[in-house]
N, C-alpha and C positions, 0 to 999 in steps of 0.2 A: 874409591872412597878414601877418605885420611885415619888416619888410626884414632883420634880424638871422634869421631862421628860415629864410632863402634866401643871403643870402650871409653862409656861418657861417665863423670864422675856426678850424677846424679842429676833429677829433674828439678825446675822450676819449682817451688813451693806453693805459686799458685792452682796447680796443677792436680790439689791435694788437699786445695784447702777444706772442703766440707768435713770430709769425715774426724779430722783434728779438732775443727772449731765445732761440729757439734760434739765430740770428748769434752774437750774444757767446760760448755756449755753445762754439761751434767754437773759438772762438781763446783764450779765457779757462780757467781753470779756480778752484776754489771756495779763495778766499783772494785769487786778484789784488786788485790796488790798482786801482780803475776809477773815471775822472772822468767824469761823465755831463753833460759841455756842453751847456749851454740849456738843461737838464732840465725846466724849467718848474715845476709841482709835483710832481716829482718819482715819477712813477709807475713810471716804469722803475726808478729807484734804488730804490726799495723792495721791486720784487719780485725786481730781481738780487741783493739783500741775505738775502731769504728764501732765495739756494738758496745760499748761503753763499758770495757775493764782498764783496767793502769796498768798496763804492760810495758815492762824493762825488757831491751835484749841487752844481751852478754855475750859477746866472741873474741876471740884472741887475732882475728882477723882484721886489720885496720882499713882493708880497701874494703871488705863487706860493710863494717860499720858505718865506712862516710855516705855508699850508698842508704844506707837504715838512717841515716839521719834526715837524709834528701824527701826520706819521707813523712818525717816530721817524726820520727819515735825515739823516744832517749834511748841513745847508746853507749854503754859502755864496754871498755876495752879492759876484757882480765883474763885470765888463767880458771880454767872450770875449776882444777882444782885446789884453788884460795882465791877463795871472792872475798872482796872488800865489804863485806853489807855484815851489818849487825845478825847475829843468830834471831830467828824466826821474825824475818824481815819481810815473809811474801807472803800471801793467803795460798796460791799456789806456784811450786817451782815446774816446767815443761823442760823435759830432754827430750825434744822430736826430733828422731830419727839422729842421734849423738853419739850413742854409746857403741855404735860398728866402727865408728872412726877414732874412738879413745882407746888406748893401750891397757891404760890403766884405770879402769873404769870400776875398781873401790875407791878411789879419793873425790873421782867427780859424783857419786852416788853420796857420799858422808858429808859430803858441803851440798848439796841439793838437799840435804836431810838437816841441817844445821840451820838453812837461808829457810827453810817451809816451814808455815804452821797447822795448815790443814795436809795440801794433798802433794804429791808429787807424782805426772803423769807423763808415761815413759812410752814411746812408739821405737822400734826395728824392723828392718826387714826381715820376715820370719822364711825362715832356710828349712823348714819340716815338710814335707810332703813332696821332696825334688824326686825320691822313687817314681811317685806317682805321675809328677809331671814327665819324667825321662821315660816310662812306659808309652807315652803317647808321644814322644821325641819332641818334648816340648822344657821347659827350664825357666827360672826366674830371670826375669831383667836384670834386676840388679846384683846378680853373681858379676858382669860385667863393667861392673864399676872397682873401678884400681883405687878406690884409697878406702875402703874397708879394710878393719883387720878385727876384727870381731863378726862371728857366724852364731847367729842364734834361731835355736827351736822352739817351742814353748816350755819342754823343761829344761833347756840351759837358761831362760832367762829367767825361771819360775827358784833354780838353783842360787841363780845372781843376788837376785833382790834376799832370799831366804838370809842371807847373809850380813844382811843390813838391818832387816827391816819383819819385823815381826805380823805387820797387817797389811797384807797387799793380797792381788789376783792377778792373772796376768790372763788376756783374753785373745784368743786368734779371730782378726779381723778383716774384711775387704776381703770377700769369697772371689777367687776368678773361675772367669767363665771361658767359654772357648764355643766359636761359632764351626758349625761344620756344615758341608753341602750332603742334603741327605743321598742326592743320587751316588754320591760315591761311598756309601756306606748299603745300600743298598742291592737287591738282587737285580738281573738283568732285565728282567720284566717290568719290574717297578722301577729301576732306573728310569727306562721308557712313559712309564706313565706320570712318574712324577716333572720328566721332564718339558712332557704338556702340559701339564699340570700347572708348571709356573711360570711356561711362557703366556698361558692365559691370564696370569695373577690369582688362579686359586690353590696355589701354594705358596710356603715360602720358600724364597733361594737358601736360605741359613736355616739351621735350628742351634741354637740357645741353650749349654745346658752347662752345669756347673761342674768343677772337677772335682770339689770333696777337698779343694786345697785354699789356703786362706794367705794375701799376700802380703799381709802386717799382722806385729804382737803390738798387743797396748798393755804395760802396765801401770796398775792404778794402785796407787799404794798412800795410806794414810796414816801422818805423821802425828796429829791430833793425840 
């Protein structure tokens, strides 16, 4: 394998898209003005566009942009932290999945606070419960992404916003799950019978159960 195939710097956006767009869905409705910070190539903005909001992306990235544009969504090219746009220019500003890759992530939080008039909604990959998962010799994915440099739990990030922003919550989201073969959890005997069991089809080969760990923070924070 190449080393790029193991430590990958993050998925596809469309890969993701539901659980963001129904976020925004909650606080937006079809017309807001929405700045999509860091948007990268713009995947989000384009499909918050199709349910009919006015979505801007912003990245400092000129080859993500020219793709964001191929898709027909305004792009423009700034600096997170000094945007060009008039104070309370958006109905809502989005930092999805942003601020693990910003160093300095008070000045990009103060102009997302500056550009917003109602809400500003913040997603990370949430780094709380890796005990839990490493007792079951298991880990996040995205620990294996090399251009993070910010690690958040729910109260480091519930600590971040406090610092900004007087009216916010911050919510652990995207429960994972973990499939397991029950004959190998099982006694010797039941091994056995479960093993007929589901070569008949009246079992399942997997069971389904959640870890108690959640694999993104959404924070929603209102600027109104």
């Amino acid at each position: 394998m190449r080393r790029d195939e193991i430590y990958t710097i993050g998925y596809p956006a469309e890969e993701a898209y539901g659980p963001f767009i129904k976020l925004v869905s909650e606080y937006a409705t079809p017309g807001d003005d929405i700045l999509d910070l860091g948007g990268g190539e713009g995947a989000y903005s384009e499909e918050l566009n199709r349910k009919g909001f006015k979505c801007i992306n912003v990245d400092s990235n000129k080859k993500y942009l020219s793709k964001s544009r191929t898709s027909g969504v305004e792009s423009c090219a700034m600096d997170a932290t000094s945007l060009g746009f008039k104070d309370k220019s958006f109905d809502i500003v989005l930092l999805f999945e942003v601020l693990e890759h910003i160093p300095d992530c008070h000045k990009v939080l103060e102009e997302a606070k500056r550009a917003a008039r109602k809400h500003i909604l913040i997603s990370v990959p949430n780094c709380g419960g890796y005990l839990t998962l490493k007792n079951r010799r298991l880990t996040y994915d995205h620990f294996l992404a090399t251009d993070h440099v910010n690690f958040f739990n729910k109260e480091d990030l519930e600590n971040l916003l406090s610092r900004h922003f007087e009216r916010f919550r911050v919510k652990e989201a995207e429960p994972m799950v973990a499939l397991a073969d029950p004959t190998s959890i099982a006694s010797p005997w039941l091994r056995r019978s479960l093993g007929v069991l589901t070569r008949l089809g009246l079992a399942r080969p997997k069971i389904r159960f959640e870890l108690g760990v959640y694999y993104r923070l959404y924070g929603i924070v209102e600027v109104a």
